[in-house]
C-alpha positions as CSV (number, residue, x, y, z in Angstrom):
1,X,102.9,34.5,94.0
2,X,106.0,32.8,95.3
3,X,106.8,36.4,97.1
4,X,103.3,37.0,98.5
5,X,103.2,33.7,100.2
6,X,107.0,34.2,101.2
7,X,105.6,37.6,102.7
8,X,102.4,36.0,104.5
9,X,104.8,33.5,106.0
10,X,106.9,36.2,107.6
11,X,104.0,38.2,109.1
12,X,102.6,35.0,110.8
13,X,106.2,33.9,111.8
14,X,106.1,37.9,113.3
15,X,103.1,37.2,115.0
16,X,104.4,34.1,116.9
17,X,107.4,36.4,118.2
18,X,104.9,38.9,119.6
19,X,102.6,36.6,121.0
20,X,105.4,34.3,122.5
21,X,102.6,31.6,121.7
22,X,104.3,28.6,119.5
23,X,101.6,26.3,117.5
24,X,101.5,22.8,118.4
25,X,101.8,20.1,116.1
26,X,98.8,17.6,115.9
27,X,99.7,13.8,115.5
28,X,98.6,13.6,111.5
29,X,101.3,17.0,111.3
30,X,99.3,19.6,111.4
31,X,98.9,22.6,112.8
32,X,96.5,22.5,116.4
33,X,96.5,25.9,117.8
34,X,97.4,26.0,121.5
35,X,94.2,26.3,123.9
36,X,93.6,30.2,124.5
37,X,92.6,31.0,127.6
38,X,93.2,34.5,130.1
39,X,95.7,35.2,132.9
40,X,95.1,37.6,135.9
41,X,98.4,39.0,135.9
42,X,99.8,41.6,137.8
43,X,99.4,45.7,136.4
44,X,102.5,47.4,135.3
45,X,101.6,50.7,135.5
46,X,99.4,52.6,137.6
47,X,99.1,56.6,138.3
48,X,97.5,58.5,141.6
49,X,96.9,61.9,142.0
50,X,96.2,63.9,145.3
51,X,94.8,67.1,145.3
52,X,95.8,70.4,146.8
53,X,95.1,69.8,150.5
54,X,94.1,73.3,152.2
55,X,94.9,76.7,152.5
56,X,94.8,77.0,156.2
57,X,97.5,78.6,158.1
58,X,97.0,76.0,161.3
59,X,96.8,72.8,158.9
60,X,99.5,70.0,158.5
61,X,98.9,67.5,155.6
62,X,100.3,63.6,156.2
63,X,101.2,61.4,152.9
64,X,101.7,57.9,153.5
65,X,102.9,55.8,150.4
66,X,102.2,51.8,150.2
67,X,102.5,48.9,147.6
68,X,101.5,45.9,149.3
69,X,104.3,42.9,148.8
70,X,103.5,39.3,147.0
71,X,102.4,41.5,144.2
72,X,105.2,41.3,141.7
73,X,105.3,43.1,138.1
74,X,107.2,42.7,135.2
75,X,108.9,39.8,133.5
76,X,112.4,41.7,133.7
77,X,112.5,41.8,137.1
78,X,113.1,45.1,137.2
79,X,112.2,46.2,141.0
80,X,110.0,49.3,139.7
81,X,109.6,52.8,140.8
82,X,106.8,55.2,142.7
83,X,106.2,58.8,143.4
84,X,104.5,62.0,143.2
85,X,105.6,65.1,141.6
86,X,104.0,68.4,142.5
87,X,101.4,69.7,139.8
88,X,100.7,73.2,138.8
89,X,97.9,75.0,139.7
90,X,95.4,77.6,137.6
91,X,95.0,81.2,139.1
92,X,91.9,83.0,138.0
93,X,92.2,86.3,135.9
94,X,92.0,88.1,139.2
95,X,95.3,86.5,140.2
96,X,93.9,84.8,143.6
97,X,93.7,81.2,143.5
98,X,90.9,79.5,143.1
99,X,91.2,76.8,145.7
100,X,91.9,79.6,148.3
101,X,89.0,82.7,147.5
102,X,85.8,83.1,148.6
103,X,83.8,83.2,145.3
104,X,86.0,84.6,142.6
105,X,84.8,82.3,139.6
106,X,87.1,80.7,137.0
107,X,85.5,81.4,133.5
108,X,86.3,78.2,132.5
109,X,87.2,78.8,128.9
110,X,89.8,76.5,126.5
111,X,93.4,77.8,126.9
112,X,94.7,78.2,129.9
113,X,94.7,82.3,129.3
114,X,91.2,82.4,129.0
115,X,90.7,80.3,132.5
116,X,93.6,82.2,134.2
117,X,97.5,81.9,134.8
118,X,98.7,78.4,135.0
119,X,101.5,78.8,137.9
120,X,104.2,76.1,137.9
121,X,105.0,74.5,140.8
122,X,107.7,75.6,143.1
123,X,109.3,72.9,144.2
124,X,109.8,70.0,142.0
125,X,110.9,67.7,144.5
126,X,109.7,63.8,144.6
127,X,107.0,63.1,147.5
128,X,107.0,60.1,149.0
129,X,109.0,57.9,146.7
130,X,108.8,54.5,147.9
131,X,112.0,51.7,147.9
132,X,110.6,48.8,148.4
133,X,107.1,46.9,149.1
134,X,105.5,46.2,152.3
135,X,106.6,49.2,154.1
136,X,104.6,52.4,154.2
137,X,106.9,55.9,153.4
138,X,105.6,59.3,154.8
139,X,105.8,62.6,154.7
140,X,104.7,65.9,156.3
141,X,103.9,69.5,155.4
142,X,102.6,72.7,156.9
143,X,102.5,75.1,153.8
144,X,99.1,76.6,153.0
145,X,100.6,76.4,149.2
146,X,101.0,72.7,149.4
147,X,100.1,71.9,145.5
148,X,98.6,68.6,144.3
149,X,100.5,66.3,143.5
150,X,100.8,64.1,140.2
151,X,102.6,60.4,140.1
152,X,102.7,57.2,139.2
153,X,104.6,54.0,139.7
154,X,105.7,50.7,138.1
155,X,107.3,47.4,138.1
156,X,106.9,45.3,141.7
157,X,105.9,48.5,143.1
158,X,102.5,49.4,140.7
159,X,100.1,46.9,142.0
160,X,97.8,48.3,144.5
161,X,100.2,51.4,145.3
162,X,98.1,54.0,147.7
163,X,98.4,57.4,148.8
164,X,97.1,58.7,151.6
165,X,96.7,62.4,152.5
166,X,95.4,62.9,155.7
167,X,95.3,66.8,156.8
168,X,94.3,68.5,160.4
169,X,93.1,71.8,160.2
170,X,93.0,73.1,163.7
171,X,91.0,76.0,163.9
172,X,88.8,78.1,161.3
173,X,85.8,77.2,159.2
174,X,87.9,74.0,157.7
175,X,88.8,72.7,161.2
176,X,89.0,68.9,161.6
177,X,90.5,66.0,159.7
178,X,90.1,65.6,156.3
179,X,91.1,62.2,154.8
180,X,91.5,61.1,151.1
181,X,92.9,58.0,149.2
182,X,94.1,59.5,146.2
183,X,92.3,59.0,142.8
184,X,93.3,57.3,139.7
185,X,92.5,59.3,136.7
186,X,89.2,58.4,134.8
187,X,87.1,60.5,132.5
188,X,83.8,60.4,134.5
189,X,82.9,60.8,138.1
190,X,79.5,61.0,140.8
191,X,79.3,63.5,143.8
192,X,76.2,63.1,145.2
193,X,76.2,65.1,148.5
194,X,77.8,68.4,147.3
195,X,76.5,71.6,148.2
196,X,75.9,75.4,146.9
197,X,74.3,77.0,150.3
198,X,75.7,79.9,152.0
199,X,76.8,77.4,155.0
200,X,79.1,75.5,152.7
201,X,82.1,75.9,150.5
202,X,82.3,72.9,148.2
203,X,85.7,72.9,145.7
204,X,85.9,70.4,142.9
205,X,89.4,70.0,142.3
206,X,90.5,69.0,138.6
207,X,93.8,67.4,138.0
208,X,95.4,66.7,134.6
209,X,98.3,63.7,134.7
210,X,99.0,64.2,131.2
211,X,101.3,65.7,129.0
212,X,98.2,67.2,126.8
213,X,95.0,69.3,128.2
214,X,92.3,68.1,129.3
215,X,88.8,69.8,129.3
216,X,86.0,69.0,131.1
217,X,82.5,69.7,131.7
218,X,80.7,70.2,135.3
219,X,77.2,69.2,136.1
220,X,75.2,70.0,139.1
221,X,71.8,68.3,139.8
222,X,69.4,69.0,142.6
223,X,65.8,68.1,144.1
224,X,64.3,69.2,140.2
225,X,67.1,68.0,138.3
226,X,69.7,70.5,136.3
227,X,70.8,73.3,138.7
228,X,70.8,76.2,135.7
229,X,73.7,77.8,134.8
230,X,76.6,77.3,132.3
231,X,79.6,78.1,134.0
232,X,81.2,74.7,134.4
233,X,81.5,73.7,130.1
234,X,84.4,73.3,128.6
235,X,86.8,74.1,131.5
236,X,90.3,73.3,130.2
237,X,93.0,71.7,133.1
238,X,96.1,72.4,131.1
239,X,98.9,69.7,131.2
240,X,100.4,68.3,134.9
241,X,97.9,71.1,136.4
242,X,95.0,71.4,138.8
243,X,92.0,73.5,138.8
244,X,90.2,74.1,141.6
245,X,85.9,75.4,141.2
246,X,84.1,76.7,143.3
247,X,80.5,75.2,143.5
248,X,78.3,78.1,144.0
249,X,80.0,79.8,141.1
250,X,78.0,77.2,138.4
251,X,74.7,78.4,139.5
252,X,72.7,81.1,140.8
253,X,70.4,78.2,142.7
254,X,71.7,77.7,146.6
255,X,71.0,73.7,147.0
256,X,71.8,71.9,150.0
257,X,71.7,68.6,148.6
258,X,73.0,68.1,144.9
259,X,74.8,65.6,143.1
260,X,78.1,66.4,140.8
261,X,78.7,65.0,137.5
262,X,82.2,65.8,136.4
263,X,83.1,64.8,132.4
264,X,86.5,65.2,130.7
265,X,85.6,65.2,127.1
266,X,89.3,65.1,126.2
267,X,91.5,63.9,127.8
268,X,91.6,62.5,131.8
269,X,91.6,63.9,135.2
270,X,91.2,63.2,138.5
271,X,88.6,64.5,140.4
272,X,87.8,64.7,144.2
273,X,85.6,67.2,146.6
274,X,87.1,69.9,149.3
275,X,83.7,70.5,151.6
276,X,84.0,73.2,154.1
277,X,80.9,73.6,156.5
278,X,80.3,76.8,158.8
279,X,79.4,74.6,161.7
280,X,80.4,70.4,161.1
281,X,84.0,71.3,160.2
282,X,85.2,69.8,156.7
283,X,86.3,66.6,154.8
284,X,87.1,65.5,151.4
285,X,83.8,63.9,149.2
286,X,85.6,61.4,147.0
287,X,84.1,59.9,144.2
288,X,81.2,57.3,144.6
289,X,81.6,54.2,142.9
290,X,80.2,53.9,139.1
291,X,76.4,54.0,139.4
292,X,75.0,50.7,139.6
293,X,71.4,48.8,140.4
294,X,73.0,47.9,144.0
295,X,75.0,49.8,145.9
296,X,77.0,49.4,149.5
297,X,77.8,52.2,151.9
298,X,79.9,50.7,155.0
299,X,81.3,52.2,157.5
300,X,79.1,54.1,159.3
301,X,80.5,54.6,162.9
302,X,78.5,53.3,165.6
303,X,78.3,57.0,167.5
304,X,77.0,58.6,164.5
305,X,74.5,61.4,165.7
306,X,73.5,62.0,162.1
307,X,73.5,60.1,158.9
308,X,71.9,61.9,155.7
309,X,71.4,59.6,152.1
310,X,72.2,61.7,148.9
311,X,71.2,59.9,146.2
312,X,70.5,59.9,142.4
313,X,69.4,58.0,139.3
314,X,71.4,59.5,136.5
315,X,69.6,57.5,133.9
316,X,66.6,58.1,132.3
317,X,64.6,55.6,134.2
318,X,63.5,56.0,137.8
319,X,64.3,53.7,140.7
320,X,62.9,52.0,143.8
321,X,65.1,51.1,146.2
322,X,64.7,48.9,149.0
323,X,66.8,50.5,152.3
324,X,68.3,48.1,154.8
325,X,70.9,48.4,157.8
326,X,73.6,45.5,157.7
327,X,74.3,46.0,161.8
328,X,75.8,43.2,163.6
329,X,73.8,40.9,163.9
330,X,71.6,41.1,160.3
331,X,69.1,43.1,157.6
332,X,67.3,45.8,159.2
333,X,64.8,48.3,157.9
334,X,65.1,52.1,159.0
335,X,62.2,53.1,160.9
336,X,60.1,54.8,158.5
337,X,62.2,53.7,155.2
338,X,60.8,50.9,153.6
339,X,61.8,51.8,150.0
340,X,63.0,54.8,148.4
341,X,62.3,56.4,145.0
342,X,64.5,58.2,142.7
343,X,63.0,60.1,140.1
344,X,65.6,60.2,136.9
345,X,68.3,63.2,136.8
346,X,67.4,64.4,140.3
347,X,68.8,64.4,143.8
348,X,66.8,63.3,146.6
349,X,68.6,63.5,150.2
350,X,66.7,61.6,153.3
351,X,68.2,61.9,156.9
352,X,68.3,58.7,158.7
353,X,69.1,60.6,162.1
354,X,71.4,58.1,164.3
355,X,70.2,55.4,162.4
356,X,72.8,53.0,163.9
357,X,71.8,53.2,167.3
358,X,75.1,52.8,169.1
359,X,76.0,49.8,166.5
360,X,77.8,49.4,163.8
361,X,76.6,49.2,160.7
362,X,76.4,50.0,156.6
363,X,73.6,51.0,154.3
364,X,72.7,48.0,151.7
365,X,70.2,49.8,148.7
366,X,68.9,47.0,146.4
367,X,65.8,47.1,143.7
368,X,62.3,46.7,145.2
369,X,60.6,43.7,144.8
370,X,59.3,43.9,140.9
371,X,61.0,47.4,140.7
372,X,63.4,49.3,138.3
373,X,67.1,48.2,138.2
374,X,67.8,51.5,137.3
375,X,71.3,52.4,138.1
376,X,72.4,55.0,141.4
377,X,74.9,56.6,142.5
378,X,74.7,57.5,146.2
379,X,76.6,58.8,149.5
380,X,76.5,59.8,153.0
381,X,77.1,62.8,155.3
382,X,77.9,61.7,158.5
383,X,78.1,63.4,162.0
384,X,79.7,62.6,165.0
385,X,79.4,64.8,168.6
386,X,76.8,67.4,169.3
387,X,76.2,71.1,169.5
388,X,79.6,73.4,168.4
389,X,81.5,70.5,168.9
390,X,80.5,68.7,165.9
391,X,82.6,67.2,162.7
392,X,81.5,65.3,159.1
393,X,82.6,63.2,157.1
394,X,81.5,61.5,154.1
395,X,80.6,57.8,152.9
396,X,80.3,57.1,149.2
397,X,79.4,54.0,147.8
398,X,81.7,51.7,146.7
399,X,83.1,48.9,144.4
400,X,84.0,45.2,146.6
401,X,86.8,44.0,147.7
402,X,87.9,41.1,144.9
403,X,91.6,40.5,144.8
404,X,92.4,42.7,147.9
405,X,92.1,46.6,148.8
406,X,95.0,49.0,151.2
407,X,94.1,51.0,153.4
408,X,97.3,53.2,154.5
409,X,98.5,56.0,157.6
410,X,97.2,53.4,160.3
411,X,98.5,54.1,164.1
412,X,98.5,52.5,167.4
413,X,95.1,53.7,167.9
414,X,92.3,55.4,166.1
415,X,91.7,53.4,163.6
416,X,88.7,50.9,163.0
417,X,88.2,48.5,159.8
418,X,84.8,48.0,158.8
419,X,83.6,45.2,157.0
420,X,80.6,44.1,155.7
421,X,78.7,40.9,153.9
422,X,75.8,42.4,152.6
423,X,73.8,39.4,151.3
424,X,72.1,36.9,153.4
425,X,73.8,33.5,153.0
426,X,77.1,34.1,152.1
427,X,79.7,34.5,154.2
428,X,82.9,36.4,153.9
429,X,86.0,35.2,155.1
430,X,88.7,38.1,155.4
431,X,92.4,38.4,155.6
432,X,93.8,41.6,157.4
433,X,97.7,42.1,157.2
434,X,99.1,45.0,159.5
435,X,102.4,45.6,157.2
436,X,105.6,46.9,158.9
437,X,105.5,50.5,160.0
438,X,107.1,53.2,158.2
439,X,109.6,53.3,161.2
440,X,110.0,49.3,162.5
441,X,107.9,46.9,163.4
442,X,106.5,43.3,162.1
443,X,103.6,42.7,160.2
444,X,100.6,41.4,162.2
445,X,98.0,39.0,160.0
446,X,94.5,37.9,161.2
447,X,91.5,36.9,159.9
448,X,87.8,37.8,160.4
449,X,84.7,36.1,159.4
450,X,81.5,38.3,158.3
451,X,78.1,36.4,158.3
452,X,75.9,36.8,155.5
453,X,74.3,40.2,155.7
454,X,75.6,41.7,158.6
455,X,78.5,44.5,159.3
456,X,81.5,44.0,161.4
457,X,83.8,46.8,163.2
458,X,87.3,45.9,164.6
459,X,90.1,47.5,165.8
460,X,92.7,46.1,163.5
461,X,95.6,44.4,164.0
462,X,98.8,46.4,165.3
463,X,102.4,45.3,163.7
464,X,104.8,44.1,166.7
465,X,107.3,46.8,167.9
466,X,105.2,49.5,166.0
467,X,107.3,52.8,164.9
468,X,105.6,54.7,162.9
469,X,102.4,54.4,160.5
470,X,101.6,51.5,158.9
471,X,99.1,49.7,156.2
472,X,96.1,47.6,156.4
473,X,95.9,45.4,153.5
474,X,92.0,43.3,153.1
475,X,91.9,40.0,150.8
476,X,88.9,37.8,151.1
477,X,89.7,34.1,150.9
478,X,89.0,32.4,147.5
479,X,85.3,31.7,147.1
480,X,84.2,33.8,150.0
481,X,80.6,36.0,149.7
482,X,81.0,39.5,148.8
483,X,83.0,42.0,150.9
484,X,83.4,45.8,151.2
485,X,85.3,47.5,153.4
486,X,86.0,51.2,154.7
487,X,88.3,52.7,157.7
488,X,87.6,55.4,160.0
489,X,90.8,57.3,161.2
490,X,89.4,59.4,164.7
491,X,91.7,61.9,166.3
492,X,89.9,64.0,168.3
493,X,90.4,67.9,168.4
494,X,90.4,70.0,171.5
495,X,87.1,68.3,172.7
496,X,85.4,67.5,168.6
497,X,85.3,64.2,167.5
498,X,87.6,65.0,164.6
499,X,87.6,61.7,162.2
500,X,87.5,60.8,158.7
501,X,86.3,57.4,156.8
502,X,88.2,56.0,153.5
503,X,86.2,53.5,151.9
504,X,88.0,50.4,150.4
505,X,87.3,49.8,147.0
506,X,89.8,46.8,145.4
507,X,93.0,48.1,144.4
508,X,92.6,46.6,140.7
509,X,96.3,45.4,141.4
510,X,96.0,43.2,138.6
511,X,94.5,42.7,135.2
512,X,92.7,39.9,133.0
513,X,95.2,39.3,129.8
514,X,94.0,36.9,127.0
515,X,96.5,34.3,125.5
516,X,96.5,34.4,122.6
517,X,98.3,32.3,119.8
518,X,98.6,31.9,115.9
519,X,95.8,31.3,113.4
520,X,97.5,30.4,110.6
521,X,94.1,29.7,108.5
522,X,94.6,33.3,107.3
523,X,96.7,32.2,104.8
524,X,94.4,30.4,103.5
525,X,91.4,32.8,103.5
């Protein structure tokens, strides 16, 4: 007995050491465990991964790295690390690369012989490793073989660390600017707004951080639900690798409007959408946010000459949705578009037309009155310029700005910050810090007030003595209304309104930890 208790004694002194929580003695002498509570503390560790950017012979790819500053990690002190390594990449049994072909299909098999040739990178170089916060770091290539890239950083330098990859293809099918935040790796991501039609070339590219495979399953879901087909199960992303699919290669169904379920059932991945159209140009699709009974699309820019809603309720209830414009100066109704209904598992796709008008503004779907708070997932195709001279880009939903979201690869000019308060009443109050620019310059902060259902488009603030790019970092003030956010990079192309929109989804820079303490009643139980 003596022993046992000696033994329970030592695994409850252990537990003190670990928890670095001491119990506090009561006035009678006994033991009063200290009040437990939680701590929004900064992360430690956090990973990014940027897909292969394009194939084109005329295209140069930008990456911009960013941790915002006042974000420190890491009781040592250490001052932390960030970077991206390049990634392999699977070749199909034919030996061309899937990312690259025109319709030869990965068979999507476990083991990376059965999918094809996993080809190591060539270079092993860092990419963009930054040294310090609150300066952006960039890069440049023109390789058509530029692979993905896999990274990740920690210490001061893993809360809210961002990559950008920004690419302008000048000529070709893929002409325009494609812009992409890179993803964190998950194990379950929406595309609504892909497409199988003979005008489009739509690439799902799958990467695998991790020292194990990963294998994954694709769904495609159109106007009737499951586009047939079995192509895209079990697809295996071997370790540090990506996979690009082709979409057309899943089914035998041409759809213009479908939504994309991707599904690593071991393992994680990151996911994101190369769409290449015959006559708009191309962009990346990134992931919308988790489907949810509300969802907020901002951004849309005011010269938008078409807007087209993809959207789907992946559940197995239906939803009515009520459609409203936050434009700048409230709520309104699209002509035509009271509500919306979403029949479970299938994609429905309305075109708004220029539903903006010449004014800014972001798409607010809520429940209808006594509807279905059935979850959605939604995004947007949008067009800018007319006739040949026309480009797209895409709008997913997105999650609200909390704690603060980045926005990196900023220049003098073309660039606009959208904001947006999307219920009536409440007010947002928003902080905008220009950082320093990756070659000089003095960050620039201002702040911007966004009524209660309405949308706001700025030019942002420009650091002082500007060299370089630089980063946009949005934090709403403590106990302001809800906020989401997106950018819009422009750079026009020989006459085409090239542009791209990133949408602004909080960086999840830090992380609720519970305090805990010692119970020392379990030596008693």
């Amino acid at each position: 007995m003596k022993r046992t208790m000696m033994s329970l004694i030592g695994v409850a002194a252990a537990l003190g050491a670990v928890t670095g929580v001491a119990a506090v003695t009561a006035p009678g002498g006994g033991a009063q465990e200290a009040p437990r509570s939680s701590s929004l503390l900064p992360v430690q560790r956090s990973a990014l991964l940027c897909p292969a950017p394009t194939s084109s012979e005329v295209g140069q790819t930008d990456y911009t790295a960013f941790a915002p500053k006042g974000a420190a990690a890491g009781a040592d002190g250490k001052k932390g690390t960030a970077q991206l390594l390049p990634a392999g990449t699977v070749k199909d049994a034919g030996g061309t690369d899937t990312g690259k072909g025109k319709g030869k299909k990965s068979t999507g098999k476990k083991g990376a012989d059965a999918a094809g040739q996993a080809v190591a990178p060539r270079d092993t170089k860092p990419v963009v490793p930054l040294q310090e916060a609150g300066k952006p770091v960039t890069t440049s290539t023109d390789s058509p073989d530029a692979p993905a890239l896999v990274g990740a950083a920690d210490g001061t330098l893993a809360p809210g660390w961002t990559v950008q990859q920004t690419t302008s293809v000048a000529a070709g099918a893929g002409r325009g600017l494609l812009g992409l935040s890179c993803t964190t790796p998950d194990t379950t991501f929406w595309f609504p707004g892909v497409s199988t039609a003979a005008d489009r070339q739509d690439y799902v590219h799958l990467t695998n951080p991790d020292p194990t495979p990963a294998v994954v399953d694709l769904q495609l879901r159109g106007k009737d639900g499951s586009l047939g087909g079995s192509a895209g199960e079990d697809i295996t992303v071997p370790p540090h690798t990506t996979v690009p699919v082709l979409l057309s290669t899943l089914t035998t169904a041409p759809t213009t409007n479908a939504s994309l379920q991707v599904v690593a059932r071991e393992g994680r991945i990151g996911a994101a959408v190369q769409a290449t159209d015959s006559k708009l140009g191309s962009d990346w699709l990134p992931a919308a946010a988790d489907p949810s009974p509300s969802v907020v699309l901002p951004g849309i820019p005011k010269d938008a000459t078409s807007v087209r809603l993809v959207a789907l309720a992946p559940g197995e209830s239906d939803a009515d949705l009520k459609v409203q414009l936050a434009t700048p100066t409230g709520l309104i109704t699209p002509a035509g578009l009271e509500s919306l209904h979403l029949k479970s598992g299938m994609t429905t796709a309305v075109d708004l037309k220029d539903v903006t008008k010449g004014e800014a503004g972001s798409l607010v779907l809520t429940p209808s009155d006594g509807g279905s708070k059935a979850p959605v997932a939604a995004a947007l195709r949008v067009t800018r310029g007319k006739g040949a001279k026309q480009e797209m880009a895409f709008i997913p939903a997105t999650r609200p700005v909390e704690q603060r979201a980045t926005a990196a690869d900023n220049g003098d000019k073309g660039s606009t910050l959208s904001l947006v308060a999307p219920e009536k009443g409440k007010d947002a109050k928003v902080k905008v810090t220009a950082s320093a620019g990756s070659g000089g310059g003095t960050p620039v902060t201002k702040t911007y007030t966004v009524k209660g259902g309405t949308s706001l488009d700025v030019a942002p603030p420009v650091p002082q003595g500007l060299k370089g790019t630089y980063a946009l970092t949005v934090e709403p003030a403590a106990g302001s209304g809800p906020v989401y956010a997106a950018r819009m990079l422009a750079r026009p192309q020989g006459g085409v309104p090239a542009f791209t929109v990133q949408t602004l989804p909080d960086d999840r820079g830090t992380v609720l930890v519970p305090t805990a303490g010692q119970d020392l009643s379990v030596l008693t139980k």
